[in-house]
C-alpha positions as CSV (number, residue, x, y, z in Angstrom):
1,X,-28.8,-64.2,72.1
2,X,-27.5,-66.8,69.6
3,X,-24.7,-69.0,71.3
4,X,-22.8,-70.6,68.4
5,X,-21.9,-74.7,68.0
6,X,-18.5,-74.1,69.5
7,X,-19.8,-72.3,72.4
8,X,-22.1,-74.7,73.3
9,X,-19.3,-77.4,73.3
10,X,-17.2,-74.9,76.0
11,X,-19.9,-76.9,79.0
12,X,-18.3,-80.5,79.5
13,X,-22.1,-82.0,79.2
14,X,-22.3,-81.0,75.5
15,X,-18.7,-81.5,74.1
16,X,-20.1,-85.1,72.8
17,X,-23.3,-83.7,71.8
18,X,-23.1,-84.2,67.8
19,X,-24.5,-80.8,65.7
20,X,-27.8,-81.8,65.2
21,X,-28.4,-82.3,69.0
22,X,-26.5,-79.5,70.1
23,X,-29.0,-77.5,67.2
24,X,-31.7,-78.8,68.7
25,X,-30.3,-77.9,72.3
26,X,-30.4,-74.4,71.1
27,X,-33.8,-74.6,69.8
28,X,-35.1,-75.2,73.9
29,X,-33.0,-72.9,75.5
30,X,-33.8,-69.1,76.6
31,X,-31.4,-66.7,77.3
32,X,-30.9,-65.0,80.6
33,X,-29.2,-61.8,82.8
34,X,-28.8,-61.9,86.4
35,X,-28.1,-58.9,87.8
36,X,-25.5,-58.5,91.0
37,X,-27.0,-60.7,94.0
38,X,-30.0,-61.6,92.2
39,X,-31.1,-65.2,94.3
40,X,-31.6,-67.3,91.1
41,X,-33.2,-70.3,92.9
42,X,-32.8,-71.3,96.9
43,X,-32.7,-74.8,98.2
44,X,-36.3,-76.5,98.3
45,X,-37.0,-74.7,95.2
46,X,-38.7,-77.3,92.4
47,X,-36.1,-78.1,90.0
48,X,-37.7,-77.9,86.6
49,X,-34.7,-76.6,84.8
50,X,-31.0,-76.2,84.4
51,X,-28.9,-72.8,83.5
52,X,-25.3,-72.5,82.1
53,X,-23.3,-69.6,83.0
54,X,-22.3,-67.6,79.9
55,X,-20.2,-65.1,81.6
56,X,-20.2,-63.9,85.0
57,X,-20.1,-66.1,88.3
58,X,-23.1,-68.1,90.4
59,X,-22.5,-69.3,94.0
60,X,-23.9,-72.2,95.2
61,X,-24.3,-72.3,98.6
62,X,-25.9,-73.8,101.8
63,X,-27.0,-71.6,104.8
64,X,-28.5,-72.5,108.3
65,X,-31.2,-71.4,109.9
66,X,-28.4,-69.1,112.0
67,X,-27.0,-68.0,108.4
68,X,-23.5,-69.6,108.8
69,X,-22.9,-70.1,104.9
70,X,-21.1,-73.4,103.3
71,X,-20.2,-72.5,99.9
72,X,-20.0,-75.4,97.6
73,X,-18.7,-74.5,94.2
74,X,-18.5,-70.7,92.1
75,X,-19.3,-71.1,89.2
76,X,-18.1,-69.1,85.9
77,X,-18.3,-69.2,82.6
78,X,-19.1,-72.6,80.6
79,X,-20.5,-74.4,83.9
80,X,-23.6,-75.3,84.6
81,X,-26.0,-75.5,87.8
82,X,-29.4,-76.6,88.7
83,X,-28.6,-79.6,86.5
84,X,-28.9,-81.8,89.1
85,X,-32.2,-81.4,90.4
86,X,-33.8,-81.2,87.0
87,X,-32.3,-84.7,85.2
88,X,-33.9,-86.6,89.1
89,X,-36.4,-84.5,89.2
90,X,-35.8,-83.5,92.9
91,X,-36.1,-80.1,94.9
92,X,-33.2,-78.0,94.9
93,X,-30.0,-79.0,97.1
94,X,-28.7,-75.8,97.1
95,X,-28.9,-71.7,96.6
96,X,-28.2,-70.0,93.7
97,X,-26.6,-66.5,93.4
98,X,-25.3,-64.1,91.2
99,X,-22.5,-63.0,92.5
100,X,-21.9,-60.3,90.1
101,X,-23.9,-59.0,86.6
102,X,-24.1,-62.6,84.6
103,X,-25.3,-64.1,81.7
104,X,-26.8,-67.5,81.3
105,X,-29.4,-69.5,79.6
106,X,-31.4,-72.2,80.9
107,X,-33.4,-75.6,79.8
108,X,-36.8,-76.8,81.0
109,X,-36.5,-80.5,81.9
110,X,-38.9,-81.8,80.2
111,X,-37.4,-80.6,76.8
112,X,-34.4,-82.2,77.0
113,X,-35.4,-85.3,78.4
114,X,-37.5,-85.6,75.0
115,X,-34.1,-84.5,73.5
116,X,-31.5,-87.0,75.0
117,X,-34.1,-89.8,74.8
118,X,-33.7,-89.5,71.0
119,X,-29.5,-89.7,71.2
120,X,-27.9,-92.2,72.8
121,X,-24.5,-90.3,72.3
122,X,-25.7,-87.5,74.1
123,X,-27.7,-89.2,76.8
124,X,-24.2,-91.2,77.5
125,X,-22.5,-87.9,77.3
126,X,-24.4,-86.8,79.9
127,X,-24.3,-90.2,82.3
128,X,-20.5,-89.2,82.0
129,X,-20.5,-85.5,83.1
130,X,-22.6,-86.7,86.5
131,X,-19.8,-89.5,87.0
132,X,-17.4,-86.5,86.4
133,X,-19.3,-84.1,88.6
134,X,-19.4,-87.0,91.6
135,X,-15.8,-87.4,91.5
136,X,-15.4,-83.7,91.6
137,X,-17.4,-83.4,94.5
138,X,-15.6,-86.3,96.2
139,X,-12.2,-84.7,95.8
140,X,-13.4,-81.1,97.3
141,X,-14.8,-83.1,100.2
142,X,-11.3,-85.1,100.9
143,X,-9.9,-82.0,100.3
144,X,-11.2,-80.2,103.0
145,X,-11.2,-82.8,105.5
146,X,-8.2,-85.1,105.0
147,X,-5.5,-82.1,104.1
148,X,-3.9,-78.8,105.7
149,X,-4.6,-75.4,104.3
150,X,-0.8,-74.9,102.3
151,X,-2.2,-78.4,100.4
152,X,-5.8,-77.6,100.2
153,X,-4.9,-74.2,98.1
154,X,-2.6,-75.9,96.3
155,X,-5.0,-78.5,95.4
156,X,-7.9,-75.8,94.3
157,X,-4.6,-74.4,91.9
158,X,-4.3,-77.5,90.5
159,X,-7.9,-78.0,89.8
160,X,-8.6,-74.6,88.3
161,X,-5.2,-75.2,85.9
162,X,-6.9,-78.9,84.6
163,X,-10.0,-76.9,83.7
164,X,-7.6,-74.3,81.6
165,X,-5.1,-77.2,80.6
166,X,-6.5,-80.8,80.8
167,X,-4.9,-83.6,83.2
168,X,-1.8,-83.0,81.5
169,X,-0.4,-79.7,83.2
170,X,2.5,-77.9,81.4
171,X,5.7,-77.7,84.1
172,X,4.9,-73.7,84.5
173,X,1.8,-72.1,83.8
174,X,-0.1,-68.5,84.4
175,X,-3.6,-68.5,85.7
176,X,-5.8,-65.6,86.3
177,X,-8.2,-66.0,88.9
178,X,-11.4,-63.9,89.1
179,X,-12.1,-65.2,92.7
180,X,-11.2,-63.1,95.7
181,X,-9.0,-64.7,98.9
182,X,-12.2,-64.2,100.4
183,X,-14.0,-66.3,97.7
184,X,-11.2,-68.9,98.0
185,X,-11.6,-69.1,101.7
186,X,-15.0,-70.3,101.3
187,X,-14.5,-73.0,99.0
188,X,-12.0,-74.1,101.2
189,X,-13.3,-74.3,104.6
190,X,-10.9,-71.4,106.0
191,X,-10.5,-67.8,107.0
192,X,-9.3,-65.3,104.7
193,X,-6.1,-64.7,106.6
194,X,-5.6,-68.3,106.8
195,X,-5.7,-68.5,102.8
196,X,-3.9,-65.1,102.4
197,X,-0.6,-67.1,105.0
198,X,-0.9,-70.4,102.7
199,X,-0.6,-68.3,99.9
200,X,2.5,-66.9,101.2
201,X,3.9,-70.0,102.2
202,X,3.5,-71.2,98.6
203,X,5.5,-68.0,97.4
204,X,8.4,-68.9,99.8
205,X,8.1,-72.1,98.6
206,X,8.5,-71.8,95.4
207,X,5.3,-73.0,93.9
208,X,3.5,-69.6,92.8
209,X,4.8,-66.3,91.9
210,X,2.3,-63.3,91.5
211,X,2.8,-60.4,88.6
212,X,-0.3,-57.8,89.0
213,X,-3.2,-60.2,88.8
214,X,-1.1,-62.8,87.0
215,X,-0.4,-66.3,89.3
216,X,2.7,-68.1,87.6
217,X,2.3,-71.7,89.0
218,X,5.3,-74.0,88.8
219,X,2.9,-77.0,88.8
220,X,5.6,-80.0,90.1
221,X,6.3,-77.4,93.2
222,X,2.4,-77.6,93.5
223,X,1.7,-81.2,93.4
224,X,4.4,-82.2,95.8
225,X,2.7,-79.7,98.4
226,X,-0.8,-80.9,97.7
227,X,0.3,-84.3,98.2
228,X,2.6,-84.2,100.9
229,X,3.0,-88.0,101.5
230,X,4.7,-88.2,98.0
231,X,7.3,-86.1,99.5
């Protein structure tokens, strides 16, 4: 499956990747299909590669040995997972799922180690997406344990609208989530009644309004609940 220029710029660790990189990033990738619940790698696992998700969504996930599940991050279309392991050469931190039929490709390590060791721009391009991923990471953490539920959804609507929109949020904007309350709960640390209440409150409030599948987010609404000590 060919994946043009563009498309390879849609995952934040190749935007600054200039053609002739990104052409030869091509050149060491294989495409991939994962079929519903397929495990694509558990935690432990060697971590010789990295995959991008092309369509589709991937959990990654902790379980205990009494199979209480921590989900970390669901991952859809222009992210990428395993990438981690792979550039410290380090065993798997996490699983990997399909959580549905997806598409993908992945990279071998050694490949594009050879290939970033040749570009500076795109070995600092990708120095930038781990600083970017770290902060990410940070913020879910302080998310879950420093905030209540009404701001820790409104904080996961904010964060899925700056993928869409960039820092800069319009004042109103529509977002169509693929993830279930159930899904959402998860991420979040909660029960799916829990989530399904603080999405109510956030109605009442003001913040959201729902159309079919459609979520209409009046974004300053949002931000003062996610922060309430701004209030």
């Amino acid at each position: 499956m060919s994946i043009s220029l563009a498309s390879w710029r849609s995952f934040p660790i190749f935007r600054d990747f200039d053609d002739k990189t990104l052409t030869a990033l091509a050149g060491i990738s294989s495409y991939r299909r994962w079929p519903p619940n397929t495990v694509i790698f558990l935690r432990g696992d060697g971590g010789n590669y990295m995959a991008g998700v092309i369509s589709g969504r991937i959990k990654l996930s902790l379980t205990t040995a009494q199979g209480r599940q921590l989900v970390l991050r669901q991952l859809e279309a222009g992210e990428l997972f395993g990438e981690m392991a792979m550039l410290d050469d380090q065993p798997r931190f996490a699983d990997a799922t399909a959580q549905v039929a997806s598409e993908g490709f992945v990279i071998a390590r050694r490949p594009f180690m050879d290939l970033i060791a040749l570009s500076p721009r795109a070995a600092g391009a990708t120095i930038g997406y781990l600083c970017a991923l770290l902060r990410g990471t940070t913020e879910q953490l302080e998310t879950i344990a420093l905030y209540d539920l009404n701001s820790r959804v409104a904080r996961f609507l904010l964060a899925t609208l700056r993928r869409v929109h960039g820092n800069e949020l319009p004042p109103s904007a529509s977002l169509k989530l693929s993830l279930t309350q159930s899904d959402i709960a998860e991420l979040l640390g909660a029960s799916r009644p829990k989530v399904n209440r603080a999405i109510i409150a956030l109605q009442k409030a003001g913040a959201i309004g729902r159309i079919n599948e459609i979520i209409e987010c009046n974004t300053g609404h949002l931000h003062r609940i996610a922060e309430p000590s701004e209030n």
